[in-house]
C-alpha positions as CSV (number, residue, x, y, z in Angstrom):
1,X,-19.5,40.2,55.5
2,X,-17.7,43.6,54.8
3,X,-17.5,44.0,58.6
4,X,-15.3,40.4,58.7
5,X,-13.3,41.6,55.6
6,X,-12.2,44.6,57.5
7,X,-11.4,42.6,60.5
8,X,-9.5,40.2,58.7
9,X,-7.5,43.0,56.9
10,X,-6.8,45.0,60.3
11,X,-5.6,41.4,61.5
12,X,-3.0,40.9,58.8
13,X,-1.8,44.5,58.8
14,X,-1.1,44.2,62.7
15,X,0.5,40.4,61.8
16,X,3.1,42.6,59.0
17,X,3.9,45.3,61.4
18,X,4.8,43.1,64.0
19,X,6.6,40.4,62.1
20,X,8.7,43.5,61.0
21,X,9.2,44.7,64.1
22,X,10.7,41.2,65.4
23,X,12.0,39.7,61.9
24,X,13.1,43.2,61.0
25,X,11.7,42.8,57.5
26,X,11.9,46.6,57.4
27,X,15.6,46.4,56.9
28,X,16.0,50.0,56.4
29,X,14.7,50.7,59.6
30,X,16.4,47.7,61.6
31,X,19.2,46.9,59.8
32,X,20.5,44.5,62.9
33,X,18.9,41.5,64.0
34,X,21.0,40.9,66.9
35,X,21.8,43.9,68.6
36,X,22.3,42.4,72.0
37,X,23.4,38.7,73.5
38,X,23.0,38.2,77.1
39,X,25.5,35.7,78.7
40,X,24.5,33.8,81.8
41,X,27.0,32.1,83.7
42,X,25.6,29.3,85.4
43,X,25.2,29.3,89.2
44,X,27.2,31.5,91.6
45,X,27.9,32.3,95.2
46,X,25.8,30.3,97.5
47,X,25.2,27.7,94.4
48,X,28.5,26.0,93.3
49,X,27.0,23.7,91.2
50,X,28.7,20.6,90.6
51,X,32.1,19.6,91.9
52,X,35.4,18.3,90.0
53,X,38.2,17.0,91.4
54,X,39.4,20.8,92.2
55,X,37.1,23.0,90.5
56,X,33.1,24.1,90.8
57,X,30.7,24.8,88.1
58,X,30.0,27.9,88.8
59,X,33.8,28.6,88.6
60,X,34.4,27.2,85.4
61,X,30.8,29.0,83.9
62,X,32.0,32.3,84.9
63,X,35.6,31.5,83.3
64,X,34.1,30.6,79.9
65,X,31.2,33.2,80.1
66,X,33.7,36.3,80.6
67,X,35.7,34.8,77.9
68,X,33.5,34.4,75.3
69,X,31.6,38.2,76.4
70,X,35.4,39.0,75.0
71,X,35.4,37.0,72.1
72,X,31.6,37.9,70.6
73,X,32.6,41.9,71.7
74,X,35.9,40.8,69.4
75,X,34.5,39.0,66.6
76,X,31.3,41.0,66.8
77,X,31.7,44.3,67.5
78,X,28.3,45.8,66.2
79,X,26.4,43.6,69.2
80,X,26.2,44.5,72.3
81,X,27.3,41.8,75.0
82,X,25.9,41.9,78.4
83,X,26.2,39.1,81.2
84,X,24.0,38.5,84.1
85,X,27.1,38.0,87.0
86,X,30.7,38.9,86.6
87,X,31.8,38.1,90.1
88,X,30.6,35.1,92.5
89,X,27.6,35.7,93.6
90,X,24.3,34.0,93.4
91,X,21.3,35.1,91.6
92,X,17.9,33.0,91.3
93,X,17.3,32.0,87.8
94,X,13.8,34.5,88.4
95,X,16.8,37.5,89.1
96,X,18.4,36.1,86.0
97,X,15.5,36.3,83.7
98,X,14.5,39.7,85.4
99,X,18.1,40.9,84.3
100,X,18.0,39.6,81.0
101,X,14.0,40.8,80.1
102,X,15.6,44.0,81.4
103,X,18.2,44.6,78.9
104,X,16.2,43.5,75.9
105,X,18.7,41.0,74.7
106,X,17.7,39.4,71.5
107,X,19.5,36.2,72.2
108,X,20.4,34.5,76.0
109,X,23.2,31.9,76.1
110,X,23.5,30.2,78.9
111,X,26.8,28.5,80.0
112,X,27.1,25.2,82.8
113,X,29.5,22.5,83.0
114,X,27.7,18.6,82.9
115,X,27.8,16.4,85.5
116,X,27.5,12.5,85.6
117,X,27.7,10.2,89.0
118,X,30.4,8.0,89.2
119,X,29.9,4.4,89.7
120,X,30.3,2.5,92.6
121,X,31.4,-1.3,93.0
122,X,31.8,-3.5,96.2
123,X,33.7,-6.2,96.8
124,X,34.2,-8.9,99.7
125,X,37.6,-8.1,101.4
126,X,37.3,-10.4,104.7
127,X,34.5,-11.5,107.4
128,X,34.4,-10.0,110.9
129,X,32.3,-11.3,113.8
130,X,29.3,-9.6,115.2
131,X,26.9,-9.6,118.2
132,X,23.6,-8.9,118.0
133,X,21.0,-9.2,120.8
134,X,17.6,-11.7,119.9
135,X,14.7,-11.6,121.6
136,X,12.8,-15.3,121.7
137,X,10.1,-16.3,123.8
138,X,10.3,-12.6,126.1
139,X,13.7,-14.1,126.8
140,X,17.0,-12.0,125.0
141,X,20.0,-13.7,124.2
142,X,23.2,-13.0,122.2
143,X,23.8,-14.0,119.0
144,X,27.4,-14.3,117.6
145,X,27.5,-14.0,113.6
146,X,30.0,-14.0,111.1
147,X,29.3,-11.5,108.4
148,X,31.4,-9.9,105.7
149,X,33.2,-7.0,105.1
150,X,33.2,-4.8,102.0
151,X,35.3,-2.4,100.5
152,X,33.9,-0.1,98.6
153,X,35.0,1.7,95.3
154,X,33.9,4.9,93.3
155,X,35.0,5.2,89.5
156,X,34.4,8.6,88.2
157,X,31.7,8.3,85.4
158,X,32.9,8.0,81.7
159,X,30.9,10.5,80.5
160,X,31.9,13.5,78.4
161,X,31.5,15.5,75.4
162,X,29.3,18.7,74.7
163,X,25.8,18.9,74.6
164,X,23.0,22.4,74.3
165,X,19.7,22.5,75.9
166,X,16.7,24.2,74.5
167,X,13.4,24.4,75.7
168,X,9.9,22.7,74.5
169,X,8.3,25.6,74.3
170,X,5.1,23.6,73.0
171,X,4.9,22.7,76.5
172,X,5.9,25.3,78.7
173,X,3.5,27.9,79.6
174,X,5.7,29.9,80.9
175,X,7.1,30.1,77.8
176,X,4.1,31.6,76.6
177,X,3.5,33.9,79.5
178,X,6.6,35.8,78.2
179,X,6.3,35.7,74.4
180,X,2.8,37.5,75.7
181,X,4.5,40.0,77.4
182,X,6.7,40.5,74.6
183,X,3.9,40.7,72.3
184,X,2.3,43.6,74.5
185,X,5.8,45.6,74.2
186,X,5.7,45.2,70.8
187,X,2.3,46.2,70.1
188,X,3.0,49.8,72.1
189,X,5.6,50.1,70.3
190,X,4.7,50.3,66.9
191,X,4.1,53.9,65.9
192,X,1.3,53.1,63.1
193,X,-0.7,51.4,65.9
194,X,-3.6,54.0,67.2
195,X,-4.3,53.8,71.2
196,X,-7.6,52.8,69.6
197,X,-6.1,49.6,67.9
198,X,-4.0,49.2,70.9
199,X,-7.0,48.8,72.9
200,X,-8.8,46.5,70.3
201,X,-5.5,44.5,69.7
202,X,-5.9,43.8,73.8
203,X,-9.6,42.7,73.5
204,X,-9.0,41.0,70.2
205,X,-7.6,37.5,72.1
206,X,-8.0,35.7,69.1
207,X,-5.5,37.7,67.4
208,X,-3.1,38.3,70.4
209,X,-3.7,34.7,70.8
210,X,-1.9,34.1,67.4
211,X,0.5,36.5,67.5
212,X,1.9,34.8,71.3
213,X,2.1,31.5,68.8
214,X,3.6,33.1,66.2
215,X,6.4,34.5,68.4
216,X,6.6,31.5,70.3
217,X,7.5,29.3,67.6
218,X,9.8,31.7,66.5
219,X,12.0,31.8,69.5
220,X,11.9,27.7,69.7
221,X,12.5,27.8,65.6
222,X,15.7,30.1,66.4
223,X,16.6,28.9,69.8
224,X,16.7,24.9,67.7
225,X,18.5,26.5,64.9
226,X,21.5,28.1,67.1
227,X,21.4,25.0,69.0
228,X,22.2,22.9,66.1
229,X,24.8,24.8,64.8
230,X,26.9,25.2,68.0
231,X,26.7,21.3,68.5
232,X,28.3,20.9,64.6
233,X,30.5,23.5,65.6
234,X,31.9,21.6,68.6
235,X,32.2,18.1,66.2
236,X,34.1,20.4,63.7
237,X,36.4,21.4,66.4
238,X,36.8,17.5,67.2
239,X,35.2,17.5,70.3
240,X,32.2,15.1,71.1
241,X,29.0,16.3,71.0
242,X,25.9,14.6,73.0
243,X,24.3,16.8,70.3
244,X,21.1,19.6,70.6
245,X,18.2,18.5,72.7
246,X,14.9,19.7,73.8
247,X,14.0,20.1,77.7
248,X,10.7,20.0,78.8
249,X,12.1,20.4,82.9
250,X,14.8,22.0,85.1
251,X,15.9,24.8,83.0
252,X,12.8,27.6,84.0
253,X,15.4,30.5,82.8
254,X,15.3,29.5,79.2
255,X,10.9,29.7,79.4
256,X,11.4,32.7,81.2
257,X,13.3,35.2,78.9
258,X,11.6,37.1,75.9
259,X,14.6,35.7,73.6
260,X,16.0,32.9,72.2
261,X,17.4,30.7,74.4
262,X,19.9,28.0,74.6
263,X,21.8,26.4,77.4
264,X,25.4,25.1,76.9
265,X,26.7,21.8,78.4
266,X,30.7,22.8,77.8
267,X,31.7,19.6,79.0
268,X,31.5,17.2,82.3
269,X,33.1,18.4,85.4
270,X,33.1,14.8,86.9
271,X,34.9,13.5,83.9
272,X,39.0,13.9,84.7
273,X,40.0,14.5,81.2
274,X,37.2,17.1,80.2
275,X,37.5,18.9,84.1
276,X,41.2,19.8,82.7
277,X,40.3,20.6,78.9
278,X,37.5,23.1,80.6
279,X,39.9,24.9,82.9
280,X,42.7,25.2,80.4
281,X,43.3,28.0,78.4
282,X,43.3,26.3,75.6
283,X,40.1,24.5,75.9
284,X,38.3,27.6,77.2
285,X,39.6,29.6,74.2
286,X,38.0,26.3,72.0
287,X,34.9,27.0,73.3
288,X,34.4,30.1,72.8
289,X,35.8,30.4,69.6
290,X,32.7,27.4,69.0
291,X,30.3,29.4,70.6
292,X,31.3,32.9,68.7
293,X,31.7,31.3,64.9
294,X,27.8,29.9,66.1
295,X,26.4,33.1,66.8
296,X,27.9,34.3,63.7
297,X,26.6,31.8,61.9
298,X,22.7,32.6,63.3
299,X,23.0,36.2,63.0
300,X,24.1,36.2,59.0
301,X,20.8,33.6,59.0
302,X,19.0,36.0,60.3
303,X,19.8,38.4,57.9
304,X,20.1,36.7,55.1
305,X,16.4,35.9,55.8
306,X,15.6,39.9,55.7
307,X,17.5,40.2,52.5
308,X,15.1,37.3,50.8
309,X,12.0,38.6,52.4
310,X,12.5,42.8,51.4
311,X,13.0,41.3,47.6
């Protein structure tokens, strides 16, 4: 029994020390709980993404990702902005989360444009007559048929408006995988930690077990909070919002960073109207003044948090 009551208490001293070293509970020892935002651009070089009328996603992504790296460095001078491109090239969304695991960012925002089909109608415009060759009996013969002729017409889809992507991490192993690996950093890090309860905390997999669920469900807890706010953010600004949503498939970059993450659906590059409002000046400047006043949002969150939990 006394042997489980030590257990239990080593447990919960290791679950304080690295609470603080993520929540930064110890505020006067991490005063800042965003230090660093990593920016990724969506798509690149090879990879244009989708096509407007006369601009590329990938275009447009790297437009609005430069911008706002200028506007957060602005606004928020005391964080540290780093992006995963600044030119036109192409890296794999593996490269992408190797860069942004790299620099240690605390939160990874990633920017695309949307994309929606457009419709497509037909209608009878005239008949035209055609041969076709039958076979009947091991004897061929031609056939002479009337048959119509179509025109066909492609309306670019109606869709538009904002939307921001997060990911299920409930679902994503992957998503586990690196809060793991981010549990392990921690763990080495923390100077009260003896190599002897380092190696304990690594056999110990019902406690690491917790600790990769406790991180997990903070980076989906932040990543849906962020989310949130930059999709009321974009209905303040007037714009219309397809609001925040959970993905369970095709964004493996937000599983794959030991960060927050959020992907950001500026607006659709098929739609005429929002293709112009997202290679403005005016409209890029929207968004990232959306985006910034979002982060700054989450980040006085964050440390209002520490303020509640050090009294």
């Amino acid at each position: 029994m006394k042997q489980n009551r030590l257990i239990l208490a080593f447990t919960l001293t290791l679950f304080s020390l690295f609470i603080g070293e993520f929540n930064g509970l110890y505020a006067q020892n991490n005063p800042k709980t965003l230090k660093r935002i990593i920016i990724d651009p969506g798509h690149g070089g090879t990879d244009p993404g989708a096509n407007g009328r006369y601009s590329t996603e990938a275009a447009v992504s790297l437009a609005i990702s430069t911008k706002l790296a200028d506007f957060i460095r602005e606004s928020i001078p005391d964080v540290e902005v780093v992006l995963t491109r600044t030119t036109d090239i192409f890296n794999s969304v593996v490269e992408k989360a190797k860069i942004a695991n790299a620099a240690k960012g605390d939160l990874f925002i990633c920017i695309h444009t949307n994309s929606a089909d457009p419709s497509r109608s037909r209608e009878i415009v005239g008949h035209t007559n055609k041969t076709y060759t039958v076979k009947k009996n091991g004897k061929k013969r031609k056939v002479t048929r009337q048959v119509p002729l179509y025109k066909v017409t492609y309306t670019p889809s109606t869709a538009r408006g904002t939307e921001t992507f997060i990911y299920n991490v409930v679902k994503s192993d992957q998503r586990k995988d690196m809060a793991g690996e981010a549990v392990d950093d921690v763990v080495e890090k923390l100077d009260s930690v003896s190599e002897k309860q380092i190696k304990e905390i690594e056999a110990a997999d019902p406690t690491r077990s917790m600790m990769i669920s406790l991180l997990t469900q903070q980076y989906f807890q932040r990543a849906a909070s962020l989310a949130l706010t930059i999709e009321e953010e974009f209905k303040s600004a007037g714009r219309l919002s397809r609001e925040a949503k959970q993905r369970q498939k095709g964004i493996w970059v937000l599983a794959a960073v030991q960060m927050p993450a959020v992907l950001v659906e500026t607006g659709f590059i098929s739609n005429p109207e929002d293709e112009d409002y997202l290679n403005s000046e005016e409209g890029q400047d929207q968004i990232c003044e959306v985006i910034t006043k979002s982060i700054k949002r989450y980040k006085n969150s964050l440390e209002n948090q520490i303020k509640t939990n050090a009294n």
